[in-house]
C-alpha positions, 0 to 999 in steps of 0.5 A, a space after each residue: 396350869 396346863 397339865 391340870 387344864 389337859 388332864 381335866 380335858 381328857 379325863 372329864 373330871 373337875 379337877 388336875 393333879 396340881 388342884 388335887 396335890 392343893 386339896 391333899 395338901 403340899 407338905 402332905 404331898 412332900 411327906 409321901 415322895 420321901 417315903 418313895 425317896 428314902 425306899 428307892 434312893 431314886 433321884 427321881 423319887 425326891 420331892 422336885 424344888 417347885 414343890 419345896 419351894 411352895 412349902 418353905 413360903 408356906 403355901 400348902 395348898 387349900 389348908 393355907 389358901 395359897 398352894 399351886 392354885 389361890 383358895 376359896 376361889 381357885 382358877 380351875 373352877 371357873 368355867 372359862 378357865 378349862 377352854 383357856 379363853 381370855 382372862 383365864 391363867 
């Protein structure tokens, strides 16, 4: 993901904010958005579709092995991944 692979870049950490939603877990992530929904009545605050989607298929992120990355072995570990060389996603 290139948000995660930018974020990694910039900030020198060794993980995005999509592989930190996975570790968190994305219903948890769902769970905390309503929060700021129900407070704000923003649109903007409501959990975006892609985000549902993962949910309803049951990918939650580490806890499942599947969220916006595949677990144990997800593509941001690998060191290739981060520069964005061939056989990186």
């Amino acid at each position: 993901m290139d948000v995660d692979r930018a974020w990694m870049s910039l900030y020198q950490t060794d993980i995005g904010p999509f592989g930190m939603m996975d570790r968190v877990g994305l219903d948890v992530v769902r769970d905390i958005e309503l929060v700021y929904y129900r407070e704000s009545g923003e649109p903007r605050d409501k959990p975006p579709k892609i985000l549902l989607d993962k949910i309803a298929r049951g990918e939650l992120g580490v806890k499942t092995g599947k969220g916006f990355y595949t677990y144990p072995d997800p593509e941001y570990c690998r060191p290739e991944w981060l520069h964005g060389k061939k056989g990186s996603t």
